[in-house]
N, C-alpha and C positions, 0 to 999 in steps of 0.2 A: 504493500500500500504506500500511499505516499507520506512523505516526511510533514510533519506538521510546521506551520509558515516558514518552510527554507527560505524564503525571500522577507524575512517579517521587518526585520532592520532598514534594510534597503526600502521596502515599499514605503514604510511610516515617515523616513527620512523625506523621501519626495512627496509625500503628501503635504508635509509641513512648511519644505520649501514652496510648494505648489499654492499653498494656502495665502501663504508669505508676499507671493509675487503672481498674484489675483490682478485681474485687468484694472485699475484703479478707477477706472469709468463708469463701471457696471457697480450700481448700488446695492449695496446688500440690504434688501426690503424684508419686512414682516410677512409680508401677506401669502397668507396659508395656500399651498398646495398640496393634491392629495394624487398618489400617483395615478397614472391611467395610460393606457397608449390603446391604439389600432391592432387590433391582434394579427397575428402574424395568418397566412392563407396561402396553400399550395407552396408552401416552401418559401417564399418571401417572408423577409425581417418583418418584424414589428415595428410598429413606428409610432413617437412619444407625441412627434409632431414635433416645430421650429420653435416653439416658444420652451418647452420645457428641455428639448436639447439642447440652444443654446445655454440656457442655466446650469443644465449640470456639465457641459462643459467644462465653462469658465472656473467651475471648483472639482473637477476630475473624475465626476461622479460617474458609476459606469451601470447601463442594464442590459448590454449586451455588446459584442465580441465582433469581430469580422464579418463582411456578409458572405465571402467568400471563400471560406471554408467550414468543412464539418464539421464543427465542434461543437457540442454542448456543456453548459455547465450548472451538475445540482446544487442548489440550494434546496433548504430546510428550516420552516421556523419551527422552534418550540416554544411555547409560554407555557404550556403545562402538560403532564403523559395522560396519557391514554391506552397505553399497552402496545402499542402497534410498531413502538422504534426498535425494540431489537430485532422484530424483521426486519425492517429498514435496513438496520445495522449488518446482518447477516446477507443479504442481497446486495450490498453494495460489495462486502467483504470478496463475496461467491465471486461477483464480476469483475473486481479489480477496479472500482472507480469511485472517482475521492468525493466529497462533498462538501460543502461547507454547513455549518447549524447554526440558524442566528437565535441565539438563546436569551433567556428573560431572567433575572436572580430569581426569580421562582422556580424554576427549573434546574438552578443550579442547587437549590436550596431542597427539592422534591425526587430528584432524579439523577444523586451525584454520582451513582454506578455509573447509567448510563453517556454522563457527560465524559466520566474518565473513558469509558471504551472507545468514546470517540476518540479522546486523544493517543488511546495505544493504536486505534487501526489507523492513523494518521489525517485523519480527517479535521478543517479548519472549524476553530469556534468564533461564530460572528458575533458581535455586542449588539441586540436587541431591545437595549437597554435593562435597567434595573427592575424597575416596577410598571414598566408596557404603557406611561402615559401617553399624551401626546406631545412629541419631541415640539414641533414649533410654535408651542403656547407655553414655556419653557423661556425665563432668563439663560442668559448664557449660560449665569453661574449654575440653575438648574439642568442646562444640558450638561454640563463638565459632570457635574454630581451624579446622573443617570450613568454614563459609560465609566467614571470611576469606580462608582460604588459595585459594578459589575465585574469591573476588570481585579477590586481587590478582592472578591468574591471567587473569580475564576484561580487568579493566583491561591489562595489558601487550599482550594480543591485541584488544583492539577500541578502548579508550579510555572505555567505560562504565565509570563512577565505581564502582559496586556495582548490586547485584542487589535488587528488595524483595520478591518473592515465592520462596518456598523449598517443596519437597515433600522427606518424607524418605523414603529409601529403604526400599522394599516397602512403605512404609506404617508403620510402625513410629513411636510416637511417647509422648507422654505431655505432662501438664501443664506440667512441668519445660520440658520442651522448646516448649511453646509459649512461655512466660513468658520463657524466657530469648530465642525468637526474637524476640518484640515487643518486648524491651530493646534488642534489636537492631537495631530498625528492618524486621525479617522479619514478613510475612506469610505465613500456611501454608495451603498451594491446596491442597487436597484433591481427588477426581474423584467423579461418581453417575453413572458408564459405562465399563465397563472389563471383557473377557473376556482369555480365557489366547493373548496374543498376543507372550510376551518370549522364545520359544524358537526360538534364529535356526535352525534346521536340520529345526524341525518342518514342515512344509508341511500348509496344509489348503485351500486355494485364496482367491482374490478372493470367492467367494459366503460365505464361512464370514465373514469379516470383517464384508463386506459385509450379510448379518444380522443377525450380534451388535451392529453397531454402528445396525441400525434397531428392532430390536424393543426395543432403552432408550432410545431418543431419547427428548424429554420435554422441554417447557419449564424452561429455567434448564440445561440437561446439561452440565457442566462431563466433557468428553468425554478419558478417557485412552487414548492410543494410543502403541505403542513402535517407533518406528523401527526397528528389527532385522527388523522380518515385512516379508517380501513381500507377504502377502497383502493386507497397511494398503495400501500404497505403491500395488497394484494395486485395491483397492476404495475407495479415497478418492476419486477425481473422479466415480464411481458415486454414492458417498453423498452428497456435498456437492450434486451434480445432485437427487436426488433429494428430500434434504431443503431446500433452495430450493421444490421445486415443492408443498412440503408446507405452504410458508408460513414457513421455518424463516430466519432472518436469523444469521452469525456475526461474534460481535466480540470483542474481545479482553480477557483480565483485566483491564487498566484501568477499561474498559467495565464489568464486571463488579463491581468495588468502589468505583466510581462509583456504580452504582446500589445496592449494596448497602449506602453509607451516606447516600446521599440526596443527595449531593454536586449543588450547580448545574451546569449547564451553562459558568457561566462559569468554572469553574475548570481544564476540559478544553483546554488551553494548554498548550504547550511551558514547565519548570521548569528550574530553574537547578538542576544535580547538589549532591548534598549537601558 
């Protein structure tokens, strides 16, 4: 499996300088957005549209990858278990492919077997923040305090130093909130693949999943999926089978901002924590 943030040093570094050396023209406003884009069809990207991609842009935000080649990449929210992750966890294991889990301190606090296991099969922990508010109705100083208090939360339970990719909850964000994340050293993952799969007690079966989650596939698919469904748990080694045979390769956000800033090859190395 893969190593957990071989690049973690490296990437936080240039988020910060990234942060640092923001277009000085572009005003970092309050005003709330909630994420959304055009879903992705017959293999074409997803699209956030001009307004929200310039924004995350100009702060290095990323929701998806190349259009021109195959690659997907899982993501995973948890705010709370449901029974369904160590399949997860075993199916990803079976097929050799990394993930990332954007996690809640409730989960780290509910489910700290499962969080360690992520980090022995190597798989990245995203900061989802502490307590699942909403990140941009939040002082700065209350965003700082959300991904701290997570990231000292995750350090007591695994020994990772901090976290450098962050997703806020429901989507929910604004300029403010990037700016202040990239002072941080946060990068903010966004998803272009994502249906209505956060309702643990809805059932709609393995085929329902299993769909949603091939008719937006698409090169660069920065893929959100929510541990709570059964129906994930149970059409995920379906999908991953399927999109293999599609030509489809998965790697992990590192991978992902690797390529997305041009980074060499040789920098893809284990880093000394910050």
């Amino acid at each position: 499996m893969w190593k957990q943030h071989i690049v973690g040093a490296v990437i936080a570094t240039f988020i910060i300088a990234a942060g640092i050396s923001i277009n000085p023209y572009f005003a970092a406003g309050s005003d709330e957005h909630h994420w959304g884009f055009k879903r992705a069809k017959n293999g074409e990207q997803a699209e956030a549209g001009a307004q929200l991609d310039q924004l995350l842009d100009q702060y290095g935000a990323i929701y998806k990858g190349k259009p021109d080649k195959k690659i997907a990449y899982l993501t995973f929210d948890n705010g709370y278990e449901n029974g369904f992750t160590e399949s997860i966890l075993d199916t990803l294991k079976k097929e050799n492919v990394p993930a990332t889990f954007f996690l809640t301190g409730h989960y780290l606090d509910s489910a700290s077997d499962l969080v360690k296991r992520m980090v022995e099969d190597g798989h990245i922990i995203g900061n989802h923040s502490y307590g699942h508010p909403n990140m941009a109705r939040l002082s700065p100083d209350g965003m700082r305090a959300e991904w701290r208090k997570f990231d000292g939360k995750l350090r007591e339970l695994t020994g990772i130093d901090r976290t450098t990719y962050a997703r806020p909850p429901e989507g929910s964000f604004n300029a403010k909130l990037l700016e202040v994340g990239n002072a941080e050293g946060y990068r903010h993952i966004f998803w272009s693949v994502a249906f209505k799969d956060w309702m643990k007690d809805e059932r709609r079966g393995a085929d329902y999943a299993y769909n949603a989650l091939m008719e937006q596939l698409h090169p660069g698919a920065v893929i959100l999926m929510h541990t709570v469904a059964q129906d994930n748990a149970e059409a995920l080694p379906m999908f991953i089978a399927e999109a293999k045979k599609q030509g489809y390769t998965f790697l992990s956000l590192d991978d992902l901002v690797l390529e997305y800033e041009d980074f060499p090859v040789a920098l893809q190395s284990p880093a000394p924590s910050l």
